[in-house]
C-alpha positions as CSV (number, residue, x, y, z in Angstrom):
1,X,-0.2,23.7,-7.7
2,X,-3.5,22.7,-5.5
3,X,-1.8,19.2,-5.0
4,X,1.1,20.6,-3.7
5,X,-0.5,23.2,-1.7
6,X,-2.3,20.5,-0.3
7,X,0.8,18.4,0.3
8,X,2.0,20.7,2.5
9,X,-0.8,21.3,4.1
10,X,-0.4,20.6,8.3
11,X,-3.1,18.0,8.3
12,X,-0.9,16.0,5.3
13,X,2.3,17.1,6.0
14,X,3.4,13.9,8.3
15,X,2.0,11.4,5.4
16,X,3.9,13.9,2.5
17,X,7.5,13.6,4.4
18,X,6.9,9.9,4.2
19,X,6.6,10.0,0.9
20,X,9.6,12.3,0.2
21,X,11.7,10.0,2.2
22,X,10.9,6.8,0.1
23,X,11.2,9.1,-3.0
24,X,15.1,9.9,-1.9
25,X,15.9,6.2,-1.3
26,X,14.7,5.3,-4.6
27,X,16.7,8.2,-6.3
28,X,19.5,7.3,-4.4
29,X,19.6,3.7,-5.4
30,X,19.1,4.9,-9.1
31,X,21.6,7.2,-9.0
32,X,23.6,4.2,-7.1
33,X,22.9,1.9,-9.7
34,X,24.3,4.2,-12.4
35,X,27.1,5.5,-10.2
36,X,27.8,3.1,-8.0
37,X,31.7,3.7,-7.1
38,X,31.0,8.2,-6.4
39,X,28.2,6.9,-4.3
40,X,29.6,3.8,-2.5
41,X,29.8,5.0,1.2
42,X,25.8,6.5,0.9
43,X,24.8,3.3,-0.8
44,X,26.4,1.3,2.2
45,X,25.0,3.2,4.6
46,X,21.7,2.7,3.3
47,X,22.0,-1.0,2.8
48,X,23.7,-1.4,6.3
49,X,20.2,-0.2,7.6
50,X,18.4,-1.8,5.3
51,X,19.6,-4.9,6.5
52,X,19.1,-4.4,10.2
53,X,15.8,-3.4,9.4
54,X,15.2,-6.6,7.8
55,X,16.2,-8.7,10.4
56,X,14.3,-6.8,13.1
57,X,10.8,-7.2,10.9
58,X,11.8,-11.1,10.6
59,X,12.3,-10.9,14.9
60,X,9.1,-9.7,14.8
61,X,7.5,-12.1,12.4
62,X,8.1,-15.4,14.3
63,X,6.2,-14.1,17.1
64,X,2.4,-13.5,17.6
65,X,0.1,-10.3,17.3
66,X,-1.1,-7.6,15.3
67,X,2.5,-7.1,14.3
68,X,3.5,-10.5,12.8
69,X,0.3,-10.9,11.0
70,X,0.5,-7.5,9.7
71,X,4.0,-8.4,8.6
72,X,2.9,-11.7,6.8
73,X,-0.5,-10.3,5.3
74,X,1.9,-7.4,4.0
75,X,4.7,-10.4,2.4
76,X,7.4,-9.3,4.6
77,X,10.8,-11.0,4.5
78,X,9.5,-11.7,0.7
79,X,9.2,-8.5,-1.0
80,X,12.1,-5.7,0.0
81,X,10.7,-3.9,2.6
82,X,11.3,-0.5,1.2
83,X,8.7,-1.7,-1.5
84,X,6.4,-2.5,1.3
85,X,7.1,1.0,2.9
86,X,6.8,3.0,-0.5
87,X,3.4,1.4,-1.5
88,X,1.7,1.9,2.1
89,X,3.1,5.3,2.2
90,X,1.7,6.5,-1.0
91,X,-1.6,5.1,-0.2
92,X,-1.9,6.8,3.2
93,X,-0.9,9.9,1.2
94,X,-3.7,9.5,-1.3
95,X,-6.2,8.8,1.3
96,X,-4.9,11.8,3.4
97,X,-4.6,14.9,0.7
98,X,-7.9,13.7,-1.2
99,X,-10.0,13.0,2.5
100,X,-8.9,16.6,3.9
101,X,-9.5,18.1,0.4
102,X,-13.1,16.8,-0.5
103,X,-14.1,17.2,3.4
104,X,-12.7,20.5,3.7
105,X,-10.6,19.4,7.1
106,X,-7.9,21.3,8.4
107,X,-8.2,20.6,11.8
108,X,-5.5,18.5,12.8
109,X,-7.1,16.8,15.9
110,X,-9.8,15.7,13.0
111,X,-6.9,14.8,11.3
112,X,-5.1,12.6,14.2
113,X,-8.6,11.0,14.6
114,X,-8.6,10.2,10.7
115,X,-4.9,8.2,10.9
116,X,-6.1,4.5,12.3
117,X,-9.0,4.2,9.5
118,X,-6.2,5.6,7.1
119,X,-3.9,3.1,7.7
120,X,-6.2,-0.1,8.4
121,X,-7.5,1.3,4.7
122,X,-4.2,1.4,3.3
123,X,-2.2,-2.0,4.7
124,X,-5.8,-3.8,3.1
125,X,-5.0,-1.9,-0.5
126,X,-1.3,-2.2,0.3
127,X,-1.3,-6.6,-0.2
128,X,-3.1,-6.1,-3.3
129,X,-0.2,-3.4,-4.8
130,X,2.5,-5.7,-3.0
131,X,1.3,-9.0,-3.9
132,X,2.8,-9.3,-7.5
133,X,5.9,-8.1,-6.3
134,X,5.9,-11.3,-4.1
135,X,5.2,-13.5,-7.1
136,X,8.2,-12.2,-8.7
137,X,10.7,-12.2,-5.9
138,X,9.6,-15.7,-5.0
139,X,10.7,-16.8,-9.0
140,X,13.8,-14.7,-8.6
141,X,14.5,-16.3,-5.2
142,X,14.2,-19.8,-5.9
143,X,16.5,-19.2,-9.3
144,X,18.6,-17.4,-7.6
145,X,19.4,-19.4,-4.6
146,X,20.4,-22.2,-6.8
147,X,22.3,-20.7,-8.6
148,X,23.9,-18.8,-5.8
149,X,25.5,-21.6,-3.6
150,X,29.0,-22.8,-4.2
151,X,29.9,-19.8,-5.7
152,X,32.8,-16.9,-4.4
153,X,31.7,-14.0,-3.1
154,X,33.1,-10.4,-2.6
155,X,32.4,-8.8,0.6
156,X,30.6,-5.5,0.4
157,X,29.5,-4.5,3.6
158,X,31.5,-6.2,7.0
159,X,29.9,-9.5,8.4
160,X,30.3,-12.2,11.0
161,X,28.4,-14.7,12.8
162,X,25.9,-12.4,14.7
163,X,25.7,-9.9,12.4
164,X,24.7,-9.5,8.7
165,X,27.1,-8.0,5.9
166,X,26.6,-7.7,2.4
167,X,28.8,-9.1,-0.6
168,X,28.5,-9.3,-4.5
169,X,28.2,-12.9,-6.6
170,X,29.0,-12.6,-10.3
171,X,26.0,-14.3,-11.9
172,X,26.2,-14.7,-15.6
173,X,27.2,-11.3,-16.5
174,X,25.7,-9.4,-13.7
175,X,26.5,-9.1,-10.4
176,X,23.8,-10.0,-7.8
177,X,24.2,-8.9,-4.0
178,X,23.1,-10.9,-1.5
179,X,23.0,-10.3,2.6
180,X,25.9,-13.0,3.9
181,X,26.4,-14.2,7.7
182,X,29.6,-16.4,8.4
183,X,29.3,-19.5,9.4
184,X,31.8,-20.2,12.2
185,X,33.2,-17.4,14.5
186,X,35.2,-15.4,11.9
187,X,34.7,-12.1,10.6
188,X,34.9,-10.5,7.0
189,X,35.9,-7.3,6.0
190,X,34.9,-5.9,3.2
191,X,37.0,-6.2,-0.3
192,X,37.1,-10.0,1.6
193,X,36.4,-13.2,-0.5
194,X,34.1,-15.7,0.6
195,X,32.9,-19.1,-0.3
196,X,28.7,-19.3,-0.6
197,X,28.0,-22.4,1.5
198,X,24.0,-22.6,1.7
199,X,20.9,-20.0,2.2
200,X,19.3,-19.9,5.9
201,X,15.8,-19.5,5.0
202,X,15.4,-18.5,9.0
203,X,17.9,-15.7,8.5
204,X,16.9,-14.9,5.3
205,X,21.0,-14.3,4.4
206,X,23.7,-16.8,3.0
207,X,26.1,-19.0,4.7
208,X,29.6,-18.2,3.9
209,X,33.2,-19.4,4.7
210,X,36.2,-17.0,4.7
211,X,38.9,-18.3,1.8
């Protein structure tokens, strides 16, 4: 009850709502996974702005600053970001609700103060929570993408040239989704078959033709 008192405190409450959002996108892709067809409008929704989200962290991450090496110390465009978010998010948490409580803080211009240290602090921890995430995607990745190319895809969310979609590949038994770009001026709808031509590693997406 003290935790969540202190949760909800003022001086936490920005890092808490944070939290609580990364704890309803990871209840929603559970309840997804389980339930995929009752929940197939949210679930596209959510991976539509996953994927622009994606692409606009890879923008950033070919050019210079404290952004793009914050991006690559933090394994961006190689873990899923909303792994990335979850695990700074809970960290900034932790440091916030146990920082306020030992120090007795409630002041929230104290608090303001406190949030650079906080989150320096937890993008540092954040690499070292990340970073066997990385090592696994990196295997999946390179097995995947071989395994990937050459095969048909069904289009899940729409796609064309400019912008990223989303489609499904049967591999083995499972299906694996994948973000797709075409790869001549065409668009694809989705319920759309496609053919998996290559993987842009620029992009981060696959290559596909209409059939």
């Amino acid at each position: 009850m003290e935790l969540l008192n202190e949760s909800i405190n003022l001086v936490n409450l920005p890092y808490t709502f944070l939290v609580v959002i990364c704890l309803f996108y990871w209840l929603n892709v559970m309840v997804g996974v389980l339930s995929p067809d009752t929940l197939d409008l949210e679930l596209d929704s959510t991976v539509d702005l996953d994927a622009d989200i994606d692409h606009d962290i890879d923008d950033v991450a070919v050019g210079h600053g404290v952004f793009a090496t914050t991006a690559e110390f933090l394994f961006v465009g190689k873990v899923p970001l909303m792994i990335i978010i979850t695990v700074l998010s809970t960290l900034m948490w932790v440091f916030s609700v146990f920082g306020n409580h030992y120090f007795g803080n409630t002041s929230g211009v104290y608090a303001l103060m406190a949030f650079l240290p906080i989150l320096i602090v937890s993008v540092f921890l954040s690499r070292f929570f990340v970073y066997p995430f990385a090592l696994v995607f990196r295997k999946l990745n390179h097995e995947v993408d071989r395994e990937i190319v050459g095969k048909v895809s069904k289009v899940v969310l729409p796609a064309s040239n400019v912008k990223k979609g989303q489609a499904t590949v049967l591999i083995g038994n499972a299906e694996q989704k994948i973000y797709i770009k075409t790869s001549e001026n065409s668009s694809l709808f989705k319920g759309d078959e496609a053919m998996v031509i290559e993987y842009d590693s620029t992009q981060k997406c696959y290559l596909v033709e209409p059939i």
